[in-house]
C-alpha positions in Angstrom: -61.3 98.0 119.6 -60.2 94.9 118.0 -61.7 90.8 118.9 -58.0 90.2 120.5 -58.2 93.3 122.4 -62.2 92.5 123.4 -60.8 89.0 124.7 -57.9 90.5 126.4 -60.3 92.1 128.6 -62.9 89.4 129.2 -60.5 86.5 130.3 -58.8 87.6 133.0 -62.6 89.1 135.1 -64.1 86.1 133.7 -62.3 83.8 135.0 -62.0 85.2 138.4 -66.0 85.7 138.1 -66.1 82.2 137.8 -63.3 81.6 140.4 -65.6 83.4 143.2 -68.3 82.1 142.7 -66.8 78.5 142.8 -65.4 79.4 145.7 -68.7 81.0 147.2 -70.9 78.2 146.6 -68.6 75.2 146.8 -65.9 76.0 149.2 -63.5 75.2 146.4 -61.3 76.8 143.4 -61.0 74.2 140.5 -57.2 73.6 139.7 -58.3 74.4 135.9 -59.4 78.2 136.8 -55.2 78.6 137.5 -54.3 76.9 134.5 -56.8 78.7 132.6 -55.1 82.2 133.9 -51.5 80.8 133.1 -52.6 79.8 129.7 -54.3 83.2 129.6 -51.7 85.4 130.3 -49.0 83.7 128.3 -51.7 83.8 124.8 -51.9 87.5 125.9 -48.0 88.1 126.3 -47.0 86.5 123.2 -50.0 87.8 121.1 -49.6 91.5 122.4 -45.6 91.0 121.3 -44.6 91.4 125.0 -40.7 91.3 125.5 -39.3 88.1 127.1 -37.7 90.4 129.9 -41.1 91.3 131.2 -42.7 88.2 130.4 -40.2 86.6 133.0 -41.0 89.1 135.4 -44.3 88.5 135.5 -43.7 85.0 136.1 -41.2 86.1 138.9 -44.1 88.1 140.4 -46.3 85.0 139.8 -43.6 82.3 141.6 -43.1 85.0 144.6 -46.8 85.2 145.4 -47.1 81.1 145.1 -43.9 81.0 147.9 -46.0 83.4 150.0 -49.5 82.4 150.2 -48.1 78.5 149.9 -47.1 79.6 153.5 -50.2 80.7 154.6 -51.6 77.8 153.1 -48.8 75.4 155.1 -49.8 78.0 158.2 -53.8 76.5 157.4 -54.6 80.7 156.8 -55.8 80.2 153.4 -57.5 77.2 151.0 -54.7 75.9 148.6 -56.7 76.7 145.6 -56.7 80.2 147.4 -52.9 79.8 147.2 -53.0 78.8 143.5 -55.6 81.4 142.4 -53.3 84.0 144.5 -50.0 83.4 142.0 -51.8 83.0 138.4 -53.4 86.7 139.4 -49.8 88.1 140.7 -48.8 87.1 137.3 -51.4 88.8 135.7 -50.5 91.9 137.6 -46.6 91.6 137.6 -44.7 93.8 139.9 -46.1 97.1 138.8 -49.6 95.9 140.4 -48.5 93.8 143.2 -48.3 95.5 146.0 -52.1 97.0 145.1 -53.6 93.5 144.6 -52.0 92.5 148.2 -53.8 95.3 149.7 -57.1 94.8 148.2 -57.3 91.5 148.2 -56.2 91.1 151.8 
């Protein structure tokens, strides 16, 4: 296993290890966690030679779950950092994985 592929698989649990806990202790999920995930995925994509088509279907899948869980979050269902963390891990997933994360994380 290579040092990309090592921190291919340690950003993306990390980060949401960090997001939780955040979230457990202070009732909040720092705006950089999201960012951090955005940034994530796209060094991943372009590093791992992902094609543009499925790069911007990722970011579709990304953008659809920020339209959905910003109305939750308009509804006062869920946190806005909830909302935020919600779309950066859709675009992790992509549509292959979405439906799954809904389920589980609902």
């Amino acid at each position: 296993m290579s040092t990309l592929d090592t921190l291919l698989l340690l950003v993306f649990p990390a980060l949401m290890a960090f997001a939780a806990m955040s979230d457990l202790l202070t009732m909040t999920i720092p705006n950089r966690v999201s960012l951090l995930l955005l940034a994530g995925f796209l060094a991943m994509a372009l590093l791992t030679g992902m094609e543009w088509s499925i790069i911007g279907m990722h970011l579709a899948a990304g953008m659809l779950v920020l339209v959905i869980t910003f109305g939750l979050f308009a509804a006062g269902w869920i946190g806005g950092g909830d909302a935020k963390l919600a779309a950066a891990t859709g675009l992790w997933c992509g549509f292959g994985m979405l439906l799954e994360y809904a389920l589980v994380a609902s």
